[in-house]
C-alpha positions as CSV (number, residue, x, y, z in Angstrom):
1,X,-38.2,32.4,82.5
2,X,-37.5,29.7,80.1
3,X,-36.4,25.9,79.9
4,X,-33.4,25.1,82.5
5,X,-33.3,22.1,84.7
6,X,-31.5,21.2,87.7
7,X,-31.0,17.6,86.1
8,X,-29.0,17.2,83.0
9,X,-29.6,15.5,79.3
10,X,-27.9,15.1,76.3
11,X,-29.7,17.7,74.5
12,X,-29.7,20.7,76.8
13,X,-27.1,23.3,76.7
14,X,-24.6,23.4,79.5
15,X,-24.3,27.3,80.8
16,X,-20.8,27.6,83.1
17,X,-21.3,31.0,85.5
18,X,-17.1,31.4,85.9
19,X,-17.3,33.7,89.0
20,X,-13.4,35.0,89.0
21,X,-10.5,33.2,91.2
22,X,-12.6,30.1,91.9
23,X,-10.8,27.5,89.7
24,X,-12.9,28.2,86.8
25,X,-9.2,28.9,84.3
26,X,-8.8,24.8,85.5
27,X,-12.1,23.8,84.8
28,X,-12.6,25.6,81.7
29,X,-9.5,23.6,79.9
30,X,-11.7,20.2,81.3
31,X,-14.9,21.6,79.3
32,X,-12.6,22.6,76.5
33,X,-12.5,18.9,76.1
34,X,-15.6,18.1,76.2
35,X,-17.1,19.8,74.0
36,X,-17.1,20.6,70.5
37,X,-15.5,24.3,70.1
38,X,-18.0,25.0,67.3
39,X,-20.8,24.6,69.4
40,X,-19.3,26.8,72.3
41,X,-19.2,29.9,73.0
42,X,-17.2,31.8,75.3
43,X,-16.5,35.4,77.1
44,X,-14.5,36.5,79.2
45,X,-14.3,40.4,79.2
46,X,-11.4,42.4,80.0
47,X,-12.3,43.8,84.1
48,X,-15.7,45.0,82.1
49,X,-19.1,43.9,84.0
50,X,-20.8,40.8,83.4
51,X,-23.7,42.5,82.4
52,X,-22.5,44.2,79.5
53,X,-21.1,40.8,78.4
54,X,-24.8,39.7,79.1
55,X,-25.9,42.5,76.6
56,X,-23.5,41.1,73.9
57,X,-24.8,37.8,73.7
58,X,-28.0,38.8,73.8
59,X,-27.8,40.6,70.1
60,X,-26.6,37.4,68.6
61,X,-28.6,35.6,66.2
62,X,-31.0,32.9,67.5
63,X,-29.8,30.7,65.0
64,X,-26.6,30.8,66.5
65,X,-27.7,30.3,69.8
66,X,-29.4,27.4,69.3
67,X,-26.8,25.5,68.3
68,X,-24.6,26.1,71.3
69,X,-23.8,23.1,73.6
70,X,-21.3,25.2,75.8
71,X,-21.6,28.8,76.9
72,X,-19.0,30.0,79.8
73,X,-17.9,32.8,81.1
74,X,-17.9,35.4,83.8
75,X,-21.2,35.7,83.3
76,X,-24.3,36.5,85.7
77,X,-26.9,34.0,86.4
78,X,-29.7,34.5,83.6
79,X,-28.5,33.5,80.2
80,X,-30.6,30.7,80.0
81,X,-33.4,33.1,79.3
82,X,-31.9,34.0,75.4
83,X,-31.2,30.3,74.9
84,X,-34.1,28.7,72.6
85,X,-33.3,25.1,73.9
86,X,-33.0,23.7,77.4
87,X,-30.4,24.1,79.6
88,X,-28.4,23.8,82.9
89,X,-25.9,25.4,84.8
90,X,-22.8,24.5,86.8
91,X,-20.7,26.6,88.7
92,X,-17.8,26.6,91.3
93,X,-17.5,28.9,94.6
94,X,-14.6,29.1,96.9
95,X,-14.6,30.0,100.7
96,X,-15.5,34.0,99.9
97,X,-11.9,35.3,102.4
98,X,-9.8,32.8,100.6
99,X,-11.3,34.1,97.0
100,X,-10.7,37.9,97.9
101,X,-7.5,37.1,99.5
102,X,-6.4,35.2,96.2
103,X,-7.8,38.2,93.8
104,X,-5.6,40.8,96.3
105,X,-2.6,38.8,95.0
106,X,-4.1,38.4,91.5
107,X,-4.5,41.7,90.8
108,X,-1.1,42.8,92.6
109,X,1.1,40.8,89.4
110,X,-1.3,42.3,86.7
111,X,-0.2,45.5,85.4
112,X,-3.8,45.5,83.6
113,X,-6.3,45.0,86.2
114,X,-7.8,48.9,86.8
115,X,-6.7,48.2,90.8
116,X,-3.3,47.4,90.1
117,X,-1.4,50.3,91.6
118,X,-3.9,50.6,94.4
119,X,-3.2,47.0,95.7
120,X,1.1,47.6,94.8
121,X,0.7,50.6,97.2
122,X,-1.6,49.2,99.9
123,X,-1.4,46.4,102.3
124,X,-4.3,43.9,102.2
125,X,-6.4,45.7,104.8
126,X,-6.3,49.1,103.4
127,X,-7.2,47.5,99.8
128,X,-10.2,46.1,100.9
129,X,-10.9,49.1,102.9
130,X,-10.6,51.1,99.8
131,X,-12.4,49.0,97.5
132,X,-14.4,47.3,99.8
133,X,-17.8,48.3,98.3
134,X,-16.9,47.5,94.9
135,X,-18.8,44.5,92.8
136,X,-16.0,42.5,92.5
137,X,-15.4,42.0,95.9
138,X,-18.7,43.0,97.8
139,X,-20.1,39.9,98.2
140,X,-19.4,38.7,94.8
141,X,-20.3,35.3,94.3
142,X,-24.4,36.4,95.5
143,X,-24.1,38.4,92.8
144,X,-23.0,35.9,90.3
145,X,-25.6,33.7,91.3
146,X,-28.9,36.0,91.8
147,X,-27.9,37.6,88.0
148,X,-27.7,41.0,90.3
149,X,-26.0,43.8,88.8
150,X,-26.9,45.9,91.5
151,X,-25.3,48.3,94.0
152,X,-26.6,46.8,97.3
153,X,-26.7,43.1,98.2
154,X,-29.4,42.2,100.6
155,X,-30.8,39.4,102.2
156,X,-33.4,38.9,98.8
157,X,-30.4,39.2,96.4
158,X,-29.1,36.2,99.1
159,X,-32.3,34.5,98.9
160,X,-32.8,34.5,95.1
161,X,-29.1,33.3,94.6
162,X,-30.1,30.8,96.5
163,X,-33.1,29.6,94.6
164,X,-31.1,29.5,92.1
165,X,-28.7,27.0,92.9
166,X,-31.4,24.7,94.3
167,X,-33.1,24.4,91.2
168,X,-31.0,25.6,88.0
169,X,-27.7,24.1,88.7
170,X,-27.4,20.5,88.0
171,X,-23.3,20.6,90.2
172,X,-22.2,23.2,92.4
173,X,-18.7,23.0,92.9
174,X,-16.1,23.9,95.5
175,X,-12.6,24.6,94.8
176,X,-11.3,23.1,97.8
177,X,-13.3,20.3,97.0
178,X,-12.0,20.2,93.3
179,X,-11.3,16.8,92.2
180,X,-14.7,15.3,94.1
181,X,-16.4,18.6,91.8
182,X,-15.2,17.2,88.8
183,X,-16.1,13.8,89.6
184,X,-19.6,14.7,89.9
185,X,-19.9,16.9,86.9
186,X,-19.0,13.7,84.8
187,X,-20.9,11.5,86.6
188,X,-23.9,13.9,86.1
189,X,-23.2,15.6,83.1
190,X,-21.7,12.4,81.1
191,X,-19.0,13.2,79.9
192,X,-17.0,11.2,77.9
193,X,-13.5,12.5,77.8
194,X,-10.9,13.1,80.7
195,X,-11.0,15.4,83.2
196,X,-7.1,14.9,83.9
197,X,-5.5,18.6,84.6
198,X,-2.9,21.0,85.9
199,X,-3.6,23.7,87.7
200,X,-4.2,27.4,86.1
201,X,-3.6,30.8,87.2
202,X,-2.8,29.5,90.7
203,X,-1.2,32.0,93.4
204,X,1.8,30.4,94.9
205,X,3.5,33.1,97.2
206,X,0.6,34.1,99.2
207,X,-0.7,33.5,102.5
208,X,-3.4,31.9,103.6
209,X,-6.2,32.4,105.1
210,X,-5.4,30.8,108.5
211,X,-2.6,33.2,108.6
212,X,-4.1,36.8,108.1
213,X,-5.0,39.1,111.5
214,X,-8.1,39.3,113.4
215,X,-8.5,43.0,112.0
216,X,-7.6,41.8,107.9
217,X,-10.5,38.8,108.7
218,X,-13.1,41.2,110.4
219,X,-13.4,43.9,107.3
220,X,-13.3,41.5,104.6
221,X,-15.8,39.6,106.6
222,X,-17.9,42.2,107.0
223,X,-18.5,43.2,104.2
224,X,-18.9,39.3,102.8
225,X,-21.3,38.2,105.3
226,X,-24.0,37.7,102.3
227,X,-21.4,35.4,100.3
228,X,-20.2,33.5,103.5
229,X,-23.6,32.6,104.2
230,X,-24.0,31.3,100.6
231,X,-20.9,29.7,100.8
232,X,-22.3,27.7,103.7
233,X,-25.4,26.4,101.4
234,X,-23.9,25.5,99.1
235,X,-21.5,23.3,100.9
236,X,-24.5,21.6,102.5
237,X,-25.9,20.9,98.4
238,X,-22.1,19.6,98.0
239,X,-22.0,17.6,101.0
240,X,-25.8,15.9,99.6
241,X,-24.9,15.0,96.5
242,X,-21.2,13.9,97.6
243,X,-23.2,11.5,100.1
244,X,-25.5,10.0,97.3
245,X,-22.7,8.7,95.7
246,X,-21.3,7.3,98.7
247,X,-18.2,4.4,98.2
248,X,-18.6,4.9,94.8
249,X,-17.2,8.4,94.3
250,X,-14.4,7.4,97.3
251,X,-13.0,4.7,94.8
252,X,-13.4,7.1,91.7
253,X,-11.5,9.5,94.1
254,X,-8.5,7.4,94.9
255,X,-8.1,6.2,90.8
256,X,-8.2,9.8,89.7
257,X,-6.8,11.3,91.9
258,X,-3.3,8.5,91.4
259,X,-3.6,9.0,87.6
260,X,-4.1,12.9,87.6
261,X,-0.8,12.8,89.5
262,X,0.6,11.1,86.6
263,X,-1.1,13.6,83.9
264,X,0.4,16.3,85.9
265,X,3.7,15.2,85.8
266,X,3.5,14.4,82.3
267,X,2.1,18.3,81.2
268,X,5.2,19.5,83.3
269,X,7.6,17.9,81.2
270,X,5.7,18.5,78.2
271,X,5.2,22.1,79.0
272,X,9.4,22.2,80.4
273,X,10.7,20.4,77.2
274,X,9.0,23.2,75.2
275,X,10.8,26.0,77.1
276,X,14.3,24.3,76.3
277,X,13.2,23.8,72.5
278,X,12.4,27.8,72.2
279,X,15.4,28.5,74.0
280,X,17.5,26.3,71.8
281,X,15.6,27.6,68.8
282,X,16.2,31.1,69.8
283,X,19.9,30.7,70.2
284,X,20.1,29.1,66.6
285,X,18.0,31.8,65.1
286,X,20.5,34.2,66.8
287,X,23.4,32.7,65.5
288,X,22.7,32.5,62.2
289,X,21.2,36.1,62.0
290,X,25.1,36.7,63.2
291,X,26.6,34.5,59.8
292,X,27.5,36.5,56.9
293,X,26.4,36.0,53.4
């Protein structure tokens, strides 16, 4: 194995593992910022497995690897070991029912995704009873983590994703704990520019959690129990490093919180006065296509 390290500097190469429908679309536009694109490199295949992804990057040239300051992705624990220089990792999990009921929905409004029509035709239970032993959604965030590739998850897959965690990633976040992730991740990672956002590729008409049957909970459950016990660990790391900041990250907490409210506002507007300006632009163009010469 080569250089990685739980504790960040300047010099070492931050590696992002973007395991799908935990935030990552959001925090990607944050790293966007604070890093210099030439120095970053990113995939993100099209519904094809991390690990060929994994294969891509690994026929690069080294001397374009070692300038990299940024690599992110949905990408499998690992890369560190075709990076020349140091590095870390971040990443961000999600309670594992929450994350698999927000990809049902996902895939549901994309015509692309290769379990589009299954999930149009099926209700949520019979989805996940269909594709239940898939990679995606088989206990999917272990797999990220322990750079597993495998068919069957067990409790050493669980065991080395662990590991992992505890010693190659300098934050893991939580998406329901967003905004006290990112706060960390500066604080740790020194960042210099804001980490002010809006929210990407978020499912609004779906239902939560709370709200699904007994019978819905049970099979995705089941077939999770790897990922919900990871989930669990890695809330206790949170929790740790949440504590070791103590009033300090409460006061950071309230400030960006107040002015992120602001920023989000401001990106609506921004992003609303840009509709009317193409609608106003496409009437005009319309118009005069309709003048004659």
């Amino acid at each position: 194995m080569k250089n990685f390290s739980q504790t960040p500097k300047p010099e070492k190469t931050l590696i992002f593992v973007h395991i799908p429908k935990t935030a990552g679309s959001t925090l990607s536009t944050i790293l966007e910022r604070q890093y210099d694109p030439s120095k970053t490199w990113k995939f993100y295949p099209t519904y094809s497995s991390a690990r060929e992804s994994f294969n891509y990057f690994q026929k690069l040239p080294e001397s374009e690897r070692i300038k990299l300051k940024l690599v992110s992705g949905h990408i499998y624990y690992g890369l560190h070991d075709l990076l020349p220089q140091p590095s870390t990792y971040i990443t961000m999990l999600r309670d594992p029912i929450d994350r698999l009921v927000s990809s049902y929905y996902f895939i549901r409004r994309h015509s692309t995704h290769p379990f589009h029509q299954d999930a149009k035709s099926m209700s949520l239970i019979d989805f996940f009873s269909c594709v239940e032993r898939t990679r995606g959604f088989n206990n999917c965030q272990v797999r990220f983590l322990a750079g597993y590739d495998g068919d069957s998850v067990n409790e050493e897959v669980l065991s080395l994703a662990k590991q992992n965690l505890q010693s190659s990633f300098a934050v893991v976040g939580l998406q329901e704990k967003f905004d006290e992730s990112i706060i960390l991740m500066k604080n740790l990672l020194g960042w210099h520019h804001h980490c002010f956002y809006s929210k990407k590729l978020v499912s609004k008409k779906r239902p939560a959690k709370e709200n699904l049957s007994p019978a819905e909970l049970k099979i995705m459950e089941k077939h999770n129990e790897l990922d919900l016990e990871l989930y669990e660990y890695a809330r206790k790391i949170f929790q740790a490093r949440v504590s070791e900041l103590g009033s300090d990250l409460q006061r950071n907490l309230k400030f960006f919180r107040y002015f992120n409210q602001l920023y989000e506002s401001y990106s609506y507007f921004l992003e609303s006065s840009h509709q009317v300006q193409k609608k106003i632009q496409s009437v005009f163009h319309n118009s005069n296509d309709g003048i004659s010469r």
